[in-house]
N, C-alpha and C positions, 0 to 999 in steps of 0.2 A: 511183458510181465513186470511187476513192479510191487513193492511192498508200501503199505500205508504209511508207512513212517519211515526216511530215511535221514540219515544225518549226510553234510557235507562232504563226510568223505569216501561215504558207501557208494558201490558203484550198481545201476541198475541197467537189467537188460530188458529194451525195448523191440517187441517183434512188432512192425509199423504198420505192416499187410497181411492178409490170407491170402495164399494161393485161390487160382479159380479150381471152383471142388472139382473142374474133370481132369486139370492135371498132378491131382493129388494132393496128399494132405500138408507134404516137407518136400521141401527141392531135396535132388539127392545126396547134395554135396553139404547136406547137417550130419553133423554130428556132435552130439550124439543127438538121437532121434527126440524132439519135442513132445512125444508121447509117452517118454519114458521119464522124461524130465518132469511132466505132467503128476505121474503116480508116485512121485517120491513125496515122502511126508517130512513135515517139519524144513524143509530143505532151506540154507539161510541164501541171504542177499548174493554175499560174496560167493555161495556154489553157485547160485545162480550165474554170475560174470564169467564166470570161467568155464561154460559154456558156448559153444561155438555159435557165436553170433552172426547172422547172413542178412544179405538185403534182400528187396525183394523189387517185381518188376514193378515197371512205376506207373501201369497205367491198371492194378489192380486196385479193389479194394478195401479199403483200410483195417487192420486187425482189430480185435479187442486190446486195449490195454490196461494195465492199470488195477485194482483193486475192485475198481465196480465195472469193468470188464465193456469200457467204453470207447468208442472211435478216435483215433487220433485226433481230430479234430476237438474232439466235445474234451478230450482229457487235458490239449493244449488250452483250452478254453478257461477248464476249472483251476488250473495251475495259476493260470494270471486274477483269474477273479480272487483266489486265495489272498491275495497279496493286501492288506491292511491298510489304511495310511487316515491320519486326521489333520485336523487344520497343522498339529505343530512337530508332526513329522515326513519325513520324507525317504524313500528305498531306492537307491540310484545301482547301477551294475558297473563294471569297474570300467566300461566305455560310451557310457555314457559325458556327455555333454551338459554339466550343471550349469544355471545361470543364474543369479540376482537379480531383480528388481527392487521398485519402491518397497511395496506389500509384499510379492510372492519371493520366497528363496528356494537354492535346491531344486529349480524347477527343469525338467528333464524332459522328455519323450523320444524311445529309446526304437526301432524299428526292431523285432523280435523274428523277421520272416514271413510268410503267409503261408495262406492255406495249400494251394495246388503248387507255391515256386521250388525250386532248390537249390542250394549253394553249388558250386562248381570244382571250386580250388583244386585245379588240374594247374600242373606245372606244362604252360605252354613252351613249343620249339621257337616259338618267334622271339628274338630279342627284346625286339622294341616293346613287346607286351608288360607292363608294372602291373603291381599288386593289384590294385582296382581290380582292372580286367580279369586278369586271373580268377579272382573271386568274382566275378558278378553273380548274381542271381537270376535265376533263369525264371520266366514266369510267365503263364498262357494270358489269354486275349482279356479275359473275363476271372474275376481271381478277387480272393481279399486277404487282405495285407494284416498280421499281428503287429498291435504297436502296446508298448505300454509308458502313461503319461502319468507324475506324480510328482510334486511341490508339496512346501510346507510356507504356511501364511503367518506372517509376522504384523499382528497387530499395532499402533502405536498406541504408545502408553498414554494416559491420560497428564494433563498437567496444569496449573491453578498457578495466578499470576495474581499479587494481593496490593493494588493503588490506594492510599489512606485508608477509609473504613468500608472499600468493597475490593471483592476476593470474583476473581473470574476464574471459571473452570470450564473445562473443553475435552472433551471425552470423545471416542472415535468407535465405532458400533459396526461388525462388518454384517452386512444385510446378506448379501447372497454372492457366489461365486459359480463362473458356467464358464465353459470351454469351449472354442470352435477349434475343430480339426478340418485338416483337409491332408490330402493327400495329391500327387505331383508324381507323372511318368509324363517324363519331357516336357513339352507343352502343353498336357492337357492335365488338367483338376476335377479332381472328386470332392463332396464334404462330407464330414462322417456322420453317421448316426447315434444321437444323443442315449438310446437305448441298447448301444451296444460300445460302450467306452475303451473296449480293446478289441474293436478290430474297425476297418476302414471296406467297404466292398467299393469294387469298379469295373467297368467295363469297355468293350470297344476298346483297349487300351490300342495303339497305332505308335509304333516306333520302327522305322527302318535300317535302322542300327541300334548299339548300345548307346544307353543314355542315362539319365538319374532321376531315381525314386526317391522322391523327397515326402517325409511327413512333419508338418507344423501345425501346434495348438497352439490358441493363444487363450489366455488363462487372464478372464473379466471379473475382475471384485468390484461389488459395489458397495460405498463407503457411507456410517450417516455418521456426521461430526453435531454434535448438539452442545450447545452453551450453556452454561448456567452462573447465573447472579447470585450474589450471597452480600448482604449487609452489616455489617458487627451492633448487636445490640445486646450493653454491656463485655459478657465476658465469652457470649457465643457469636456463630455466625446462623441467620435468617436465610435461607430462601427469599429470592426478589424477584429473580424472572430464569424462565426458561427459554431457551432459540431453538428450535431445531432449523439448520443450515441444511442448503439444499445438497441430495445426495452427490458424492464425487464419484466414479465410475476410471478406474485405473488400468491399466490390460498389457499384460507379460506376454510374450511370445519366446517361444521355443521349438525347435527343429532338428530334425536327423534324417541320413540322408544316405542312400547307399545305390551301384552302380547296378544296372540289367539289363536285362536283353529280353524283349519280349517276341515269345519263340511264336509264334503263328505269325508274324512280320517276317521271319527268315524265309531264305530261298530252302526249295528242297522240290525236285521234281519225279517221281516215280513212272514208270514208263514198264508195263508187263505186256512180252508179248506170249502166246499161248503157242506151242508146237504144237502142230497136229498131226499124227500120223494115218494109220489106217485101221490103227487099232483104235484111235481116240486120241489123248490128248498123251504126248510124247514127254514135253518137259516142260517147262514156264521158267522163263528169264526175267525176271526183276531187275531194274536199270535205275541206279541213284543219282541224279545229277544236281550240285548243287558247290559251294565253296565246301571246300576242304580243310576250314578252320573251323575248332569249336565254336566259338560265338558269333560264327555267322551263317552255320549249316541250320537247319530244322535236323532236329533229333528223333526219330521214328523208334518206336519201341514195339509195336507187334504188329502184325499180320496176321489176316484171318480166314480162312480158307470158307468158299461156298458151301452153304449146307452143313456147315459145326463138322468139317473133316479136319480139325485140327487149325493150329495156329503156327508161327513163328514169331520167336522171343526173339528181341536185340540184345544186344550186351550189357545194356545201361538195368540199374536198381539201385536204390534210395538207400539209403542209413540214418535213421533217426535216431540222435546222441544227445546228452544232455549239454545242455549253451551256457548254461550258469550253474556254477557250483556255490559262488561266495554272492552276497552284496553288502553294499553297505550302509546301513540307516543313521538318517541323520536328525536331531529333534534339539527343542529345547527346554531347560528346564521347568517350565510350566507356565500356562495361560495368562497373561498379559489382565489384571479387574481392573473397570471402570474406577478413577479417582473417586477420591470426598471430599472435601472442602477440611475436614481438620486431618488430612494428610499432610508431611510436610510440607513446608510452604515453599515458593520455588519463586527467586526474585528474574528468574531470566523470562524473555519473550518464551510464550507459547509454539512450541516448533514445528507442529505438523500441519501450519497451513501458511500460505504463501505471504500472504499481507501481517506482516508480525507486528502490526500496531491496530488492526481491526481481528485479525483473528481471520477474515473469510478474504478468499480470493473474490477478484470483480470479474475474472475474465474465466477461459478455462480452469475449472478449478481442479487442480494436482495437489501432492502432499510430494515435502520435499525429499531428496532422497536422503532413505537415510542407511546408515553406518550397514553394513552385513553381520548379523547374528553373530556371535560367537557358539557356532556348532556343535554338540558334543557327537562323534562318533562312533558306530559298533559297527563291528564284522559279524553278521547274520547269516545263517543256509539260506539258499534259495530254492522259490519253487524246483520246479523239476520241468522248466522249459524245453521245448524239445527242438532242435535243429538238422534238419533236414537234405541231406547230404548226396550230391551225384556219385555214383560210384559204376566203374566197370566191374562185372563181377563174371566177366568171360569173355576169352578170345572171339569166338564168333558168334554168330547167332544161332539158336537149336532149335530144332520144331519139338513142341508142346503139344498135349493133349491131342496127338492121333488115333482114332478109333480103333479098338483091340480087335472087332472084325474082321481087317484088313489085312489080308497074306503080306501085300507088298503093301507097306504106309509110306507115306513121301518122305523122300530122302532131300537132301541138301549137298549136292552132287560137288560143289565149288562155290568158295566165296572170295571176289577181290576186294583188296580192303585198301587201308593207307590208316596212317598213325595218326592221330588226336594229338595227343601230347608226350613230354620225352620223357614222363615218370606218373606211376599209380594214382589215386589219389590219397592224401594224406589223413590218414585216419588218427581218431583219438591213442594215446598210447595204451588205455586199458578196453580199448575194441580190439579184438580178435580175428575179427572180416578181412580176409584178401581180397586188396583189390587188384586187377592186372590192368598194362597199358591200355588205354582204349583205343578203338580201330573203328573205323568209319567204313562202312559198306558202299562199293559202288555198282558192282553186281554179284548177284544172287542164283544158283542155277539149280533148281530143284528134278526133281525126277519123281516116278511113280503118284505123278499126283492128279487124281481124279476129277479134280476142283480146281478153279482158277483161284485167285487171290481176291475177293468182294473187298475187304475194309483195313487200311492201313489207319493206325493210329497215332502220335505223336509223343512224349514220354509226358505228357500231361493229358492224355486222353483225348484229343482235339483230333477230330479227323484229318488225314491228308487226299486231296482225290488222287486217284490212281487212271492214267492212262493206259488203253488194252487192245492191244492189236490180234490178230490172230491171222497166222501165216500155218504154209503144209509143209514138212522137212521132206529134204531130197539130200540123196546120199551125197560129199564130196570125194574123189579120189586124188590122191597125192602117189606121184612118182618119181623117180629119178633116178638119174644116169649120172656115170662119171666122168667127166669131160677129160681130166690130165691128172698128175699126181697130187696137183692141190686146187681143186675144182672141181664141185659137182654141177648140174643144174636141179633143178624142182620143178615138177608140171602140176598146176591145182587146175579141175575141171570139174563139173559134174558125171557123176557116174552113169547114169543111164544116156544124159543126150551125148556128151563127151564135149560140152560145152566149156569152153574157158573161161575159169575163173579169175579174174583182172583187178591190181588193187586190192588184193585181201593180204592180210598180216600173215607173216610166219614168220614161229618164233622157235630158234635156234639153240642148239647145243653142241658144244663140240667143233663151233665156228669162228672164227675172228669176228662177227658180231654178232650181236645177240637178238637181234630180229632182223626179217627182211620185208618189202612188197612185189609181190611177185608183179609185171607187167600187163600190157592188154592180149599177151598170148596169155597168161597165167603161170608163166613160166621167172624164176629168180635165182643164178649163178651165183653157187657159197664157195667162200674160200674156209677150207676147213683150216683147223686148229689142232683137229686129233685124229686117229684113225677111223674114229667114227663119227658123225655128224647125223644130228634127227633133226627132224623139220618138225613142227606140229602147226596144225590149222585148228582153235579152239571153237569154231564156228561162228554162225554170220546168220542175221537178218537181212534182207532185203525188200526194204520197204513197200517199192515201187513195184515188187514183183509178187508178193506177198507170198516170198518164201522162206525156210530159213535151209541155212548148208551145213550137214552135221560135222564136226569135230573128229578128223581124222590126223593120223602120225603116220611118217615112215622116215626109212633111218637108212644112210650114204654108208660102206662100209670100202675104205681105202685099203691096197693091200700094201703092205710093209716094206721097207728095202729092202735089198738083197743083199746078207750077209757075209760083211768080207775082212776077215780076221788079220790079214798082213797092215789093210787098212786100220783097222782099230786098237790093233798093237801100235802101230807109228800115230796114228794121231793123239792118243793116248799117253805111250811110254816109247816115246820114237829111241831117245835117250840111250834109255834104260835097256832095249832092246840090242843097241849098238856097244855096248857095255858087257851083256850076256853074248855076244858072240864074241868080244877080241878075247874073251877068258875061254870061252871051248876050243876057238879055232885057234888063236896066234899061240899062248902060251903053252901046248902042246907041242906045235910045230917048232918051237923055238928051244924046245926041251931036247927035242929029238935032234936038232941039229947041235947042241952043244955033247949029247952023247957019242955024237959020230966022230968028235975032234979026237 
């Protein structure tokens, strides 16, 4: 939502996506509900921000926004085409990179983000990571990049040099000005298209790491310098002859440059295998393998169940915030007119062309440099760019849009995770969005699910393929005995054949350590820690056999010492003990025999 008119310091709330209509209208955790925010009338800017603002998943749809109730895209669009500029001013943002030349000054282009990328700015655990990296922009195979490019051109002024009774004048005429853009991921270049001057498309992009997005225009004036003769007869000056000097051709360059990571080059391997029971299909295991750093995993955002039985969200959702609030325009006091001959008279060489005793260069012809403007400044609103932000907006993943038919809809039985990074992501101060730590999934253990998993997506929509086994579960049985007072064993086998399970994990509590493997009998000696010790087997694929071993516990129960109170008076209060008896026993005794004297 957004109002037609905002000033710089008004704050607007951007909703960036729709929900998919089958999993409802509002995630549940708005409030207050967007439909009632909807019917309120008259309602201003600022109630609007103070509104609980949410992200949304990022491989949906885009919302309406805006006043004419348009795509983020097409609004980030009209935002930059709004933006003004003529030959003799120029709109730079406050990191932007200005440059001088001959002719062009002010001259900038500024990377604003693209269309499918997103910012990151996750405070990584690795030390060695700097700002860069932190921030990189994350961005799929095929994408187009927002840039915005804008100079102001500095004519030179015209000037007349007067030898006895003829008067030379040399005037400077700019014919036309064109841009090449291009654009730069790693080693490979795109060029822009001359009908679309704020934005850049490309594809195929191929980066195997993080690398740099670089965008440069170069900014081609072409110049006509034309001569003119003038002869004194009597007390005026004649016209004598005209030159027009051949055109000069001058070209600025300017660049900006920012660090990414292009996510369909990342590792990330998905591996589902399918239980099956005898009723059908039992559970589905989702297996993530890939680096365990943000900038080098591929980022999965949902899962989509066979036959529209629902989906699964990952944790990741976008926040689109506004990027600029101020800029700054720069111009000059007004257009630069062609001399006259009874203009002042000016006894210095002609300045704007290289040979200062003919006026025209012989060779490449340039104009020399000259001085930088004296600028006047303002501080201006700016559009209402919008910036496009990674965000966790929950611990784990949650299934989405399961059919209301369903007695039992799929459950999300267990999720292993590992940490992203060691703090939220940092939001604007008058955004309201919770972000939490982010958590990277490496398995996923669903239950009640009818449907296998068809299409894993990537948080830029980009499919990932999914590898799918399908194995028959057989029950595991866990037992065990107590060897001595600080020793159990553990037996893991199959229950029906009573075959030994070899090599599987058991993880421990109540034990001096915290996991074991049991042997080629199945069997693994714990040394407890407490009176009680549990063993659990969370279960097992076997590839080769193509079965899976279900997830069984059982628990060691040690019996206690035997209580012996002389003992734990003396180890205790041996002392103290010895102290309460010479006052019952001796000084009694000792009373009695001074009575008997």
């Amino acid at each position: 939502m957004s109002t037609a008119e905002t000033t710089a310091n008004d704050t607007d709330v951007f909703i960036s996506d729709k929900p998919d209509p089958e999993a409802g209208s509002v995630p549940p955790f708005v409030l207050p509900d967007l439909e009632d925010v909807d019917e309120e009338e008259n309602i201003s800017v600022a109630e609007l921000s103070q509104t609980r603002d949410f992200s949304y998943s990022t491989t949906q749809p885009p919302y309406q926004v805006g006043p004419d109730q348009q795509t983020l895209q097409e609004y980030r669009l009209e935002q930059l085409e709004s933006i003004e500029r003529n030959e003799s001013t120029s709109l730079w943002f406050p990191d932007s990179e200005r440059s001088n030349g001959t002719l062009v000054t002010d001259a900038h282009v500024t990377i604003l983000g693209t269309e499918e990328g997103t910012q990151t700015r996750l405070e990584s655990e690795a030390g060695t990571q700097n700002d860069s990296e932190r921030e990189s922009l994350l961005v799929p195979r095929d994408g187009t990049v927002y840039t915005h490019l804008d100079y102001s051109t500095r004519i030179p002024e015209g000037t007349c040099t007067t030898t006895n009774e003829t008067r030379t004048c040399l005037n400077v005429t700019l014919l036309d000005q064109e841009t090449d853009r291009t654009l730069e991921i790693g080693s490979q270049s795109w060029s822009g298209d001359p009908e679309t001057p704020h934005q850049i498309d490309y594809a195929d992009a191929n980066a195997s790491g993080a690398t740099t997005l670089e965008v440069e225009a170069t900014i081609t004036s072409r110049l006509a310098v034309q001569e003119t003769t003038y002869v004194r007869e009597g007390t005026d000056w004649v016209l004598s002859n005209t030159t027009d000097n051949e055109t000069l051709e001058l070209s600025h360059t300017v660049q900006d440059e920012a660090p990414v990571v292009v996510t369909t080059n990342q590792e990330l391997s998905i591996e589902q295998t399918i239980i099956e029971s005898d009723d059908g299909i039992d559970r589905l295991i989702l297996e993530f393998d890939g680096p365990e750093t943000l900038h080098d995993r591929r980022l999965w955002s949902t899962a989509t169940f066979e036959e529209g039985a629902g989906k699964i969200e990952n944790i990741w959702g976008v926040y689109s915030q506004r990027q600029y609030e101020t800029a700054t325009r720069g111009h000059r006091p007004g257009d630069e007119l062609p001399i006259s001959p009874d203009q002042t008279e000016s006894n210095t060489t002609v300045p704007v062309l290289n040979d200062a005793s003919s006026g025209v260069s012989t060779g490449n012809e340039t104009l020399e440099q000259l001085p930088a403007p004296a600028t006047q400044q303002e501080t201006v609103p700016f559009p209402n760019s919008l910036e496009k932000q990674l965000a966790a907006q929950r611990d784990d993943p949650t299934l989405e849009g399961e059919p209301t038919n369903l007695v039992n809809p799929p459950e999300l039985a267990s999720s292993n995770s590992f940490s992203f990074a060691s703090e939220p992501a940092p939001l604007d101060k008058d955004v309201n969005l919770s972000s939490v730590e982010p958590r990277g999934q490496t398995t996923l253990t669903i239950t009640n699910a009818e449907q296998p998993i068809t299409e894993v997506r990537d948080i830029h929509g980009d499919p990932i393929p999914v590898s799918t086994q399908t194995v028959q579960e057989r029950a595991a049985q866990l037992e065990t005995e107590i060897l001595n007072d600080t020793h159990a064993e553990f037996h893991l086998f199959e229950e029906d054949t009573g075959e030994a399970l070899g090599n599987k994990t058991l993880w421990l509590h109540g034990a001096a350590q915290g996991q074991v493997t049991t042997d080629s009998d199945g069997t693994a000696v714990v040394e407890r820690s407490d009176l009680y010790v549990r063993a659990s087997f969370t279960g097992e694929t076997d590839p080769a056999e193509e079965v899976y071993y279900s997830p069984v516990e059982t628990q060691a129960t040690f019996q206690p010492e035997a209580f012996n109170i002389y003992q734990l008076l003396m180890s205790f209060t041996g002392a103290f003990v010895s102290i309460i008896a010479f006052v019952i026993l001796y000084i009694p005794f000792a009373y009695m025999r001074g009575a008997n004297k």
